[in-house]
ZADO-62679 format. One line per field, with one value per residue (C-alpha): residue number from 1; residue in three letters; x negated, y, z. Coordinates in nm, 2 decimals, padded with zeros to 4 digits, always signed. Example, Ala and Ser with C-alpha at 12.3 -4.5 7.8 and 13.67 -1.06 7.14 Angstrom:
BEGIN
lumro	(1; 2)
lovo	(ala; ser)
X	(-01.23; -01.37)
Y	(-00.45; -00.11)
Z	(+00.78; +00.71)
***
This chain:
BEGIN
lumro	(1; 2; 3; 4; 5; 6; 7; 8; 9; 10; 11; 12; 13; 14; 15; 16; 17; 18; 19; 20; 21; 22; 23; 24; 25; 26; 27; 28; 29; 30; 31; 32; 33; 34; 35; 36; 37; 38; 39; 40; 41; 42; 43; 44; 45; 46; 47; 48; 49; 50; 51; 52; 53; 54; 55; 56; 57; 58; 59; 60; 61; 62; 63; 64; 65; 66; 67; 68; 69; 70; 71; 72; 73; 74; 75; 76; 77; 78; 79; 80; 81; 82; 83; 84; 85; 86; 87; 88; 89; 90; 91; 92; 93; 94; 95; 96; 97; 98; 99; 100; 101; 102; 103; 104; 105; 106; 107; 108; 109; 110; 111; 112; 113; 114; 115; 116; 117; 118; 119; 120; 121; 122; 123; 124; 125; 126; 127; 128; 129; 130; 131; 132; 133; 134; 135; 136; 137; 138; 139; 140; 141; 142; 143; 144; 145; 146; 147; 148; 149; 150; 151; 152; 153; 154; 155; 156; 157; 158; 159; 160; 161; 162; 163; 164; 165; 166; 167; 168; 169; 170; 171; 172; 173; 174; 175; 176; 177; 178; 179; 180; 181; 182; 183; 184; 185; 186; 187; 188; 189; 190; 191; 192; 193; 194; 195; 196; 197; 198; 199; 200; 201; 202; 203; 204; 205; 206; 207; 208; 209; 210; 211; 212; 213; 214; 215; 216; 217; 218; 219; 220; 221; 222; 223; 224; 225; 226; 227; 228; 229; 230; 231; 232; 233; 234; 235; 236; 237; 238; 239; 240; 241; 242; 243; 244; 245; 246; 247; 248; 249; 250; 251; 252; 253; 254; 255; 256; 257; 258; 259; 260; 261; 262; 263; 264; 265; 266; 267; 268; 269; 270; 271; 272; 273; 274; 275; 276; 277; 278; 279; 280; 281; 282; 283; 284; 285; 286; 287; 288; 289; 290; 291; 292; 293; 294; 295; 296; 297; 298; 299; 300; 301; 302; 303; 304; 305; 306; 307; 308; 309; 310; 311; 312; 313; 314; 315; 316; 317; 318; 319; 320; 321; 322; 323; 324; 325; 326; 327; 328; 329; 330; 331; 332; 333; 334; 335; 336; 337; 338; 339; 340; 341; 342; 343; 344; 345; 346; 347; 348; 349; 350; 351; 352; 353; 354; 355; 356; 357; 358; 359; 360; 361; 362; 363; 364; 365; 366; 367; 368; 369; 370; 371; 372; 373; 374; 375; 376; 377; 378; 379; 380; 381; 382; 383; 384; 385; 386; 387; 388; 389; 390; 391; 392; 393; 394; 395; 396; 397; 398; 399; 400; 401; 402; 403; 404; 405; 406; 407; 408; 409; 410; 411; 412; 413; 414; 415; 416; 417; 418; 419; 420; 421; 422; 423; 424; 425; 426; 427; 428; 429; 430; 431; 432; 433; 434; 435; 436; 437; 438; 439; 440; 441; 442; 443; 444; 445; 446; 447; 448; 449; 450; 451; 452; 453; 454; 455; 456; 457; 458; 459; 460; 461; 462; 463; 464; 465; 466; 467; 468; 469)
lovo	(unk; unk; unk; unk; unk; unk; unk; unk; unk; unk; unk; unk; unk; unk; unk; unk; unk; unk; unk; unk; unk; unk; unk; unk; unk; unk; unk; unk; unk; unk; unk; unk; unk; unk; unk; unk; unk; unk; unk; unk; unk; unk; unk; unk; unk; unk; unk; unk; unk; unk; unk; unk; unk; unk; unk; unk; unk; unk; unk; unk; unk; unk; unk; unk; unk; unk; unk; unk; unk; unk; unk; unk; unk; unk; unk; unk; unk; unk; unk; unk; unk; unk; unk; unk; unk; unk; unk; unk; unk; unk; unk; unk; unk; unk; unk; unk; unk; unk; unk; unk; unk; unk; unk; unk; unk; unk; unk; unk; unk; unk; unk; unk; unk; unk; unk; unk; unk; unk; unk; unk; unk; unk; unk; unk; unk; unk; unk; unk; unk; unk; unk; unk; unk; unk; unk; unk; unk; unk; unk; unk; unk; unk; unk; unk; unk; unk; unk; unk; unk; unk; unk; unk; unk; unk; unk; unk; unk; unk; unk; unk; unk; unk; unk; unk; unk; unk; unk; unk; unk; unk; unk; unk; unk; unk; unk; unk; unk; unk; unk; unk; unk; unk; unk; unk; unk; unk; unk; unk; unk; unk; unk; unk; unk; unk; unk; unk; unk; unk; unk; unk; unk; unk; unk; unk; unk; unk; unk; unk; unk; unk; unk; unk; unk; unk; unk; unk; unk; unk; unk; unk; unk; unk; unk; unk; unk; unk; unk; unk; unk; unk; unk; unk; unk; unk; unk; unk; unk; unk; unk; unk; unk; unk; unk; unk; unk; unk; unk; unk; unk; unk; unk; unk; unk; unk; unk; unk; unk; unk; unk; unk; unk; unk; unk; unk; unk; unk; unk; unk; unk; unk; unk; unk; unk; unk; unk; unk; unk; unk; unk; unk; unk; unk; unk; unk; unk; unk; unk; unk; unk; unk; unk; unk; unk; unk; unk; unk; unk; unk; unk; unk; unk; unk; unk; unk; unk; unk; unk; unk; unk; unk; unk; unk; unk; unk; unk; unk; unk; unk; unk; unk; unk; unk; unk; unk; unk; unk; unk; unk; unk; unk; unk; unk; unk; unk; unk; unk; unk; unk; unk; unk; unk; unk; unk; unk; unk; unk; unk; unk; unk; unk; unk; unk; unk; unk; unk; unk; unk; unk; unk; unk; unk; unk; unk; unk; unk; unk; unk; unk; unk; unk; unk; unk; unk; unk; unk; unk; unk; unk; unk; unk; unk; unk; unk; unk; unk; unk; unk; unk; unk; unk; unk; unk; unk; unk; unk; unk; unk; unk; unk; unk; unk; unk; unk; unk; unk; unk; unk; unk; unk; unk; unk; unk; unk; unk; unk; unk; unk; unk; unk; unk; unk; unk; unk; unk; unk; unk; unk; unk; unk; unk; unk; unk; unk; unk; unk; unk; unk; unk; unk; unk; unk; unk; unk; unk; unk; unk; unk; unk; unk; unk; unk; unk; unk; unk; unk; unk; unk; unk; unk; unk; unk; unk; unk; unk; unk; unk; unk; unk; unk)
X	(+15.36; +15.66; +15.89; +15.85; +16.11; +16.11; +16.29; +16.11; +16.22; +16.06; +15.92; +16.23; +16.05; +15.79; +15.88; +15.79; +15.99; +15.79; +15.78; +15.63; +15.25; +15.18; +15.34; +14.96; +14.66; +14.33; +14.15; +13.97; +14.11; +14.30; +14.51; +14.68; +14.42; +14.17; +14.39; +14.50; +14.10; +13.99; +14.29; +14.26; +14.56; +14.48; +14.65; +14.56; +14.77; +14.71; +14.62; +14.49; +14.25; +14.13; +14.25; +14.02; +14.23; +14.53; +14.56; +14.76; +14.68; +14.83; +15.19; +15.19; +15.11; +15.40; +15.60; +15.49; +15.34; +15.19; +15.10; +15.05; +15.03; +14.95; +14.97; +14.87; +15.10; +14.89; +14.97; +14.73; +14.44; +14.54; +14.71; +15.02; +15.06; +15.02; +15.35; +15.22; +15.46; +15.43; +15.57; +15.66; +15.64; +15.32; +15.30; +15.13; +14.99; +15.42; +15.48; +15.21; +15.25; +15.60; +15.53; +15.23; +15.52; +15.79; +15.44; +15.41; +15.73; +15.74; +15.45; +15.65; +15.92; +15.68; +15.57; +15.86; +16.01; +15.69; +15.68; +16.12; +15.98; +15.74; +16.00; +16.28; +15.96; +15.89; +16.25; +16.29; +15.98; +16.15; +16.48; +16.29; +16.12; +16.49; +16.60; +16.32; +16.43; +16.78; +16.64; +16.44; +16.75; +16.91; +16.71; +16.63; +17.00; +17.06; +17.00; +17.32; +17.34; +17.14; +17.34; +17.30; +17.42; +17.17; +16.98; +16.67; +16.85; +17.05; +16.72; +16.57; +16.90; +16.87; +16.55; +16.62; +16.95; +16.70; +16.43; +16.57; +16.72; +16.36; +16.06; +15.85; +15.61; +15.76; +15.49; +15.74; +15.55; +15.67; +15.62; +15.67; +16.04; +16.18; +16.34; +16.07; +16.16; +16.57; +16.45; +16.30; +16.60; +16.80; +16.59; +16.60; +16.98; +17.02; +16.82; +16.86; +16.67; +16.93; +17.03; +16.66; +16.44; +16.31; +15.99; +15.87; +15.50; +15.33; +15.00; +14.87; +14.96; +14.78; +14.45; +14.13; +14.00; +14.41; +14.48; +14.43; +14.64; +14.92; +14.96; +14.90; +14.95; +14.65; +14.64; +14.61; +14.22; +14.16; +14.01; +13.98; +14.34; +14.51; +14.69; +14.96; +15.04; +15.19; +15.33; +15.24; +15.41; +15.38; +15.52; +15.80; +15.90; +15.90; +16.19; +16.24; +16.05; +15.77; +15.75; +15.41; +15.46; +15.16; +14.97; +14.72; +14.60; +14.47; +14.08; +13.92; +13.72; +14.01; +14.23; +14.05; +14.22; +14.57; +14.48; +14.43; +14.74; +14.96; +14.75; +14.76; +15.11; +14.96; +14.86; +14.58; +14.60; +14.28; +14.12; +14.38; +14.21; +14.57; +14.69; +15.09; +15.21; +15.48; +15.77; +15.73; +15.85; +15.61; +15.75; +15.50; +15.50; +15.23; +15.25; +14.87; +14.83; +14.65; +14.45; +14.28; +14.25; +14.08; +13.86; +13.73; +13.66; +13.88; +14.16; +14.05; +14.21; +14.25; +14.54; +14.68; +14.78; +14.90; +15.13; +15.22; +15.42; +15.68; +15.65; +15.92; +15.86; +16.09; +16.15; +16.12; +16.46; +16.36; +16.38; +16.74; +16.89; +17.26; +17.18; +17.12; +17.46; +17.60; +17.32; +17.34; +17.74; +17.64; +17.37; +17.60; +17.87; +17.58; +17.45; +17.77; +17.89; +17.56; +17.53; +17.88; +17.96; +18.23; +18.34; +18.07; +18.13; +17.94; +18.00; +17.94; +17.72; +17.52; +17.46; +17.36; +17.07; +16.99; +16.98; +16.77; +16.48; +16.21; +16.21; +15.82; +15.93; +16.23; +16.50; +16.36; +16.30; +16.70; +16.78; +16.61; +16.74; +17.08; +17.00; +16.83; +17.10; +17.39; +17.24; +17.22; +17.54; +17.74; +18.07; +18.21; +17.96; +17.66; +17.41; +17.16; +16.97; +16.90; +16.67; +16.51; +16.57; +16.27; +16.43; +16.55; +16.48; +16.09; +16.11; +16.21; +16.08; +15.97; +16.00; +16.23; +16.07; +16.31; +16.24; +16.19; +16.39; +16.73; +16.69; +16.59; +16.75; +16.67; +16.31; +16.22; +15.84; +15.78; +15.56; +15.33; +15.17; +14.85; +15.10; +15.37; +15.00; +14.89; +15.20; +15.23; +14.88; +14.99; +15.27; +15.09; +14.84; +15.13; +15.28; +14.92; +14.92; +15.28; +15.18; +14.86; +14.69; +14.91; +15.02; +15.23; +15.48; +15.80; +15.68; +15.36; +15.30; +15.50; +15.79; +15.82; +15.76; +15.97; +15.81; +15.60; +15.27; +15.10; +15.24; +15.10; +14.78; +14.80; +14.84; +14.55; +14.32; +14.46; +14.42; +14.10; +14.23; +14.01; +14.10; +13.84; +13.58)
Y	(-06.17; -06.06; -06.37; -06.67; -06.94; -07.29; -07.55; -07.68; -08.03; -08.06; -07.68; -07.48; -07.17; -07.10; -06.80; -06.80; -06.46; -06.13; -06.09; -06.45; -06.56; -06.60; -06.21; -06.14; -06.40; -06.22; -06.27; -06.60; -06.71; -07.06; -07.18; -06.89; -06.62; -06.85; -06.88; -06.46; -06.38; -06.61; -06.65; -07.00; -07.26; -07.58; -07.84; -08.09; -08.39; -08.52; -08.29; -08.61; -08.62; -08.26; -07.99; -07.73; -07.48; -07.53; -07.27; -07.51; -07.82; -07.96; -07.81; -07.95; -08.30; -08.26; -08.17; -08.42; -08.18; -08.42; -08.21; -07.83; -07.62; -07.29; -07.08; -06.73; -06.48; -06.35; -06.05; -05.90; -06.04; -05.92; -06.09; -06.06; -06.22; -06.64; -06.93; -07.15; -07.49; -07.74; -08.04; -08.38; -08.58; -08.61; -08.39; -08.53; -08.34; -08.32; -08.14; -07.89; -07.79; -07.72; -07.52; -07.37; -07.26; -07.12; -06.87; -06.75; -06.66; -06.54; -06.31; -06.20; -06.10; -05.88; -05.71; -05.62; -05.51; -05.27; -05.18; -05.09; -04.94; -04.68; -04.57; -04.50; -04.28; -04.11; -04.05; -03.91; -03.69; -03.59; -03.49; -03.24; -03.13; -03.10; -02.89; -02.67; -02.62; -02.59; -02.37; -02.13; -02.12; -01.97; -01.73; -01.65; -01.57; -01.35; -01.11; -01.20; -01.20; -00.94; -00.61; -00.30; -00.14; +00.08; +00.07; -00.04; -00.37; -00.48; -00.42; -00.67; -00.93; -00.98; -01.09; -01.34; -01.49; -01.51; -01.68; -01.88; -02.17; -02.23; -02.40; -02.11; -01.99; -01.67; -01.39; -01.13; -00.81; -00.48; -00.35; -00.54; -00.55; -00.51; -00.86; -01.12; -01.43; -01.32; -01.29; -01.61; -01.76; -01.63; -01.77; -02.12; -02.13; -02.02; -02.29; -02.66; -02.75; -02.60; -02.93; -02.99; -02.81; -02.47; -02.46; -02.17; -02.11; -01.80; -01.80; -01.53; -01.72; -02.08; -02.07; -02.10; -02.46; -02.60; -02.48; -02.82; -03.01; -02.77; -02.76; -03.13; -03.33; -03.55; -03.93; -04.00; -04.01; -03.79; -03.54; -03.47; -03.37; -03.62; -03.81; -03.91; -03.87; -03.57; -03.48; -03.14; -02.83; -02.92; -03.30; -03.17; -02.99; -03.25; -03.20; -02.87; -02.50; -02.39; -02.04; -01.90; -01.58; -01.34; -01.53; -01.27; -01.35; -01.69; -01.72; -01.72; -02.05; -02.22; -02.06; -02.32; -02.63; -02.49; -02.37; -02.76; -02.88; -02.60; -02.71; -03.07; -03.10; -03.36; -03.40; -03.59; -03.62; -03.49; -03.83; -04.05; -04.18; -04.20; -03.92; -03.85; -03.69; -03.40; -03.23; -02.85; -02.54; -02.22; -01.89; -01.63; -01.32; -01.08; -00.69; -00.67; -00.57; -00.90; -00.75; -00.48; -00.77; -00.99; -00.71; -00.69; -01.04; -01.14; -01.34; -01.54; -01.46; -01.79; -01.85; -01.49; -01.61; -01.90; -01.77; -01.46; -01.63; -01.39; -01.12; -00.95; -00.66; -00.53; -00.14; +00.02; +00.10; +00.48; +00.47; +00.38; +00.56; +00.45; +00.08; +00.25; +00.29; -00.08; -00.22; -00.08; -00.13; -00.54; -00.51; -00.33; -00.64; -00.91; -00.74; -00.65; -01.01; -01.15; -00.89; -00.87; -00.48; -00.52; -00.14; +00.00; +00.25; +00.39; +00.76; +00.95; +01.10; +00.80; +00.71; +01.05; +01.00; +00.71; +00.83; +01.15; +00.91; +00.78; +00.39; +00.29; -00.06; -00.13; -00.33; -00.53; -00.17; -00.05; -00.40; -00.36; -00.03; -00.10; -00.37; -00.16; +00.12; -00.11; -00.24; +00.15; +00.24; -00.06; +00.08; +00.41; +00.58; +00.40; +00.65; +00.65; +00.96; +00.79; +00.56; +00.78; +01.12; +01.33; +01.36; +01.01; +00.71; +00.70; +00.33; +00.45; +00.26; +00.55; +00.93; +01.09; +01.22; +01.35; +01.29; +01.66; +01.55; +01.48; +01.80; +02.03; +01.96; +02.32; +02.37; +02.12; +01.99; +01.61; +01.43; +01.27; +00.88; +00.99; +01.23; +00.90; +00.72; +00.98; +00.99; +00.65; +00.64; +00.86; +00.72; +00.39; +00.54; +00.72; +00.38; +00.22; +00.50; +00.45; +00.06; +00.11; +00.00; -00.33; -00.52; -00.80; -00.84; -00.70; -00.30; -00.38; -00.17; -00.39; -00.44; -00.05; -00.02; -00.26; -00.52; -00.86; -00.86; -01.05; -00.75; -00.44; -00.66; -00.63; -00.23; -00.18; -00.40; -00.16; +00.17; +00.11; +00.16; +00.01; +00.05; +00.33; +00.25)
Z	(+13.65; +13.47; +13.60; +13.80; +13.92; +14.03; +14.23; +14.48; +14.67; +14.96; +14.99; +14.99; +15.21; +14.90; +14.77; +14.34; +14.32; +14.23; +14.58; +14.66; +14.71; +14.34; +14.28; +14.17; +14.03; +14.01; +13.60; +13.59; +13.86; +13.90; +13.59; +13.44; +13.54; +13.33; +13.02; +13.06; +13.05; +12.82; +12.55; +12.51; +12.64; +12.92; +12.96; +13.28; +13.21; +13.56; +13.87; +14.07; +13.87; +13.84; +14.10; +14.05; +13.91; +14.14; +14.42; +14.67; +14.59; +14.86; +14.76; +14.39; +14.60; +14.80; +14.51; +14.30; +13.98; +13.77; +13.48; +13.45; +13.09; +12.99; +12.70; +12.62; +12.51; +12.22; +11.98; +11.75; +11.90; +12.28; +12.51; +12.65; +12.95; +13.03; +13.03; +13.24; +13.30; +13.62; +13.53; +13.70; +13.44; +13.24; +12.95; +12.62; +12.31; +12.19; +12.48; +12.49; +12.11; +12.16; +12.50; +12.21; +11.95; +12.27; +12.37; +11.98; +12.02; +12.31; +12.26; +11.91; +12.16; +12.45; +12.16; +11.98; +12.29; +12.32; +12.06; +12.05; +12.36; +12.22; +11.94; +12.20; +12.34; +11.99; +11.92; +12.31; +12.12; +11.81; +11.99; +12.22; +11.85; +11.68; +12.02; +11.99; +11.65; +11.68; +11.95; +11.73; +11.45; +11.77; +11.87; +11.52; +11.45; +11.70; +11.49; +11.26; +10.87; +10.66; +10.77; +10.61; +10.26; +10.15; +09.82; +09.95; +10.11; +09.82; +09.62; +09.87; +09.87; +09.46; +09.49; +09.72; +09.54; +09.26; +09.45; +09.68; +09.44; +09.32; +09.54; +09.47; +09.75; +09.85; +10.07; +10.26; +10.32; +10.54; +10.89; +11.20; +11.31; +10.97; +10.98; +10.77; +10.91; +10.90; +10.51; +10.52; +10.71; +10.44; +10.16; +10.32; +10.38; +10.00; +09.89; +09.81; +10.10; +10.38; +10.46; +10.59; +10.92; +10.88; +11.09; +11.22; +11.31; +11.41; +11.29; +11.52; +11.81; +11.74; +11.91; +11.64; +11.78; +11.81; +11.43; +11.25; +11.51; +11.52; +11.14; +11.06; +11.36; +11.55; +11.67; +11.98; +12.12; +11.85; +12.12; +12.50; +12.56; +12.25; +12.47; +12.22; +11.89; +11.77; +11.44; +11.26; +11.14; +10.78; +10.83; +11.02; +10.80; +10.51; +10.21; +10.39; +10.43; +10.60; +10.76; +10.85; +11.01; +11.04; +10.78; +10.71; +11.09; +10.99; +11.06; +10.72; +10.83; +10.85; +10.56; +10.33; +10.47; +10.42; +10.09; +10.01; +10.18; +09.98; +09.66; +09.71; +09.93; +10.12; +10.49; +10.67; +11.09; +11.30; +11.34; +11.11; +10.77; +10.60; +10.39; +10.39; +10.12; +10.15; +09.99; +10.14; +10.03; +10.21; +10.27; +10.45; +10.58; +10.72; +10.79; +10.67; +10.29; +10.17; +09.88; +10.13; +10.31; +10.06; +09.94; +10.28; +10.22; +10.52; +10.35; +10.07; +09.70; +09.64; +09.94; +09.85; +09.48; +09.61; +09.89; +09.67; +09.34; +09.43; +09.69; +09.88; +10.07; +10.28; +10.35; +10.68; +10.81; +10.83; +10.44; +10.48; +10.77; +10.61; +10.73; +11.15; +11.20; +11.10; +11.26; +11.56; +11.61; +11.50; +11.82; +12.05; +12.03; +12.06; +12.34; +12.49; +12.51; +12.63; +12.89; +13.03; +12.95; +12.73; +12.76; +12.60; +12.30; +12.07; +12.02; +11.69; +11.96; +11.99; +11.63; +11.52; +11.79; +11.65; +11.31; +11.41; +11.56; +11.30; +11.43; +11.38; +11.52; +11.27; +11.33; +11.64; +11.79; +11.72; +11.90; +12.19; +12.27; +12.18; +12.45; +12.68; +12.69; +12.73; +13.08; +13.15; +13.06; +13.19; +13.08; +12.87; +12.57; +12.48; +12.67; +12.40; +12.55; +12.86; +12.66; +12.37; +12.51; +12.63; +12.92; +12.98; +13.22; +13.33; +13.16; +12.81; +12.55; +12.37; +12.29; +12.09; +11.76; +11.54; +11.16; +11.07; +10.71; +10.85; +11.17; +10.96; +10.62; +10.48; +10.43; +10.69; +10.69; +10.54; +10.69; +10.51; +10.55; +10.73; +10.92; +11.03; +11.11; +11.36; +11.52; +11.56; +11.71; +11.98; +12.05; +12.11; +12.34; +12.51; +12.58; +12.71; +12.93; +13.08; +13.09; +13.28; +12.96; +13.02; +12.65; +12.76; +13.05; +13.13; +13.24; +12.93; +12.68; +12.39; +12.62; +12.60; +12.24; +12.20; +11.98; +11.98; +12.20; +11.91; +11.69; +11.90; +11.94; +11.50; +11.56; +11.81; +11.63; +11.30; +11.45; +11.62; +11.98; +12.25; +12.65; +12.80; +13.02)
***
């Protein structure tokens, strides 16, 4: 019972609160648990004449009920709860309509207020969605703007002025830690659609038999574990962009049904009949050469044309070595501030290091050992040599390799692709070794590389490299 009152005459120690005897009536039993089981009203105009259904019979006597009603609270074919009225003056057919129309209202009410109930719950939802966002812009501008002045960049910064004011699907290609998703970023605050969410969803890590439910959404019951409903990537990201990172990682079973949602721009929930239509703009990006890829028959050609309209690919930042320096002064006052060291310099010392080393993970490589030597230095030069020195801490991320072009300028050897490959191999292995054959984890092998677990996964799975026996 939600509420009970009364004023009793000649009983003033029964208690009708919550608290009381009647706090619970067991289904089918007396009045009210009769009406709340079946769904249908009862009126007994006089209990002298029929006290079956009282449950103190001897109270209403003393009281003087004469009549008792009862209505159900019905919505939608379920009921509610029961308004059940003891009267002492006889109730007649009037009576008991009106007590009929005050439940249908009532029952309008409890509803409503369930139902105002389960929106304050889905908004509660959505605002932990719109922090996680807000959450992911954060993390995702860490990095700052676009630094860097080199050919290679501006190349890349034309094309995305020109792109970005249209609603073409955009595929960003390059190595891993060359900064896709800060190109994506920068393509979706160019465009008309800044004012909307940018969501963010790394297709490597979405497990096979979760895909469908992470990208459109589910109902609840829709499988063991759908114990609410939850809305998808793609509807989240309605009137605004969609950015699948690591696209090329997308099982090819399941690259069919996001070929029809970017084809169709509608969306249908695992175990929901309706279809919702959508406004979104894709951007992707994948390290993975998608034709190879759809040679091999791994990636179908179908999705490729319609992710690649326009391609970007970005250049590894050892093809412009002008870009080291500015990028590494950007991460040294980001990391000094967030760290706490603000008396940390960085030497001409220090940056000709870091120009001298060939970077195989990019950007997010330069940032983490901008990072990593700050918390080594503490204060004074940026000790870069601690970090990628041959002689350096035992937790270096990685070895000094010197690109043979910029130390030996005169008649220096130039490595070629196959060469860089081999290299990078070993240097891989070199960092399994260190790691204990470890990948993830502070101490793993990616946290001394310096790059994503889901992205040194990519390179072993690439370059064949299996732990030994």
């Amino acid at each position: 019972m939600v509420a009970s009152a009364g004023t009793p005459l000649f009983s003033p120690d029964v208690d009708w609160s919550l608290d009381g005897f009647f706090r619970r009536i067991p289904m089918s039993a007396y009045i009210v648990g009769h009406v709340g089981a079946t769904g249908k009203s009862m009126l007994i105009r006089d209990i002298a004449k029929d006290q079956l259904h009282l449950a103190r019979p001897d109270w209403a006597q003393r009281e003087g009920i004469c009549s008792v009603a009862a209505h159900p609270f019905i919505s939608r074919d379920k009921v509610l709860g029961v308004l059940a009225t003891l009267s002492r003056e006889p109730l007649d057919d009037r009576a008991f309509a009106w007590l009929g129309t005050l439940a249908s209202q009532a029952a309008i009410a409890i509803a409503n207020a369930r139902a105002f109930d389960e929106l304050d719950q889905m908004r509660k939802r959505l605002e932990q969605d719109n922090a996680y966002l807000h959450e992911q812009v954060k993390e995702g501008l860490a990095f700052g703007e676009i630094i860097g002045r080199s050919p290679a960049l501006q190349e890349v910064l034309e094309q995305i002025d020109m792109v970005a004011g249209t609603d073409a699907a955009v595929l960003i290609t390059g190595e891993s830690g060359t900064g896709k998703e800060l190109a994506a970023r920068a393509i979706h605050e160019r465009s008309p659609r800044r004012g909307r969410p940018l969501v963010t969803v790394n297709c490597a890590s979405v497990p096979r038999e979760l895909f469908e439910s992470e990208f459109f959404g589910h109902v609840k019951g829709a499988f063991t574990g759908a114990v609410r409903d939850r809305i998808g990537r793609f509807q989240l990201a309605d009137k605004g962009t969609i950015f699948l990172d690591e696209v090329g990682e997308i099982p090819l079973e399941l690259q069919s049904k996001l070929l029809r949602v970017l084809q169709n721009q509608e969306v249908q929930r695992v175990g929901e009949d309706r279809v919702r239509q959508l406004d979104v703009r894709v951007i992707a990006a994948t390290n993975h050469n998608l034709q190879q890829e759809c040679e091999a028959g791994r990636f179908r050609r179908d999705l490729y044309y319609r992710l690649s309209v326009f391609p970007i690919e970005l250049p590894p930042l050892r093809q412009r070595p002008e870009d080291i320096g500015p990028l590494a002064a950007h991460f040294l006052d980001h990391a000094s501030r967030r760290l706490n060291c603000p008396d940390v310099v960085l030497t001409d010392g220090a940056r000709k290091q870091l120009e001298a080393y060939d970077w195989p993970g990019n950007v997010r490589e330069l940032r983490n050992v901008i990072e990593r030597a700050v918390i080594l230095s503490q204060r004074g030069p940026l000790r870069i040599d601690r970090v990628l020195g041959a002689g350096g801490a035992p937790n270096a991320p990685v070895r000094l390799e010197a690109d043979p072009r910029r130390a030996h300028p005169a008649g220096g050897k130039v490595l070629s692709r196959e060469e860089l490959s081999r290299r990078e191999r070993e240097n891989i292995l070199a960092a399994l070794e260190q790691a204990r054959w470890r990948v993830s984890g502070m101490g793993g092998a990616a946290d001394i590389l310096g790059v994503k677990p889901t992205t040194l996964a990519s390179r072993l799975k690439r370059f064949g490299i299996e732990r030994p026996r």
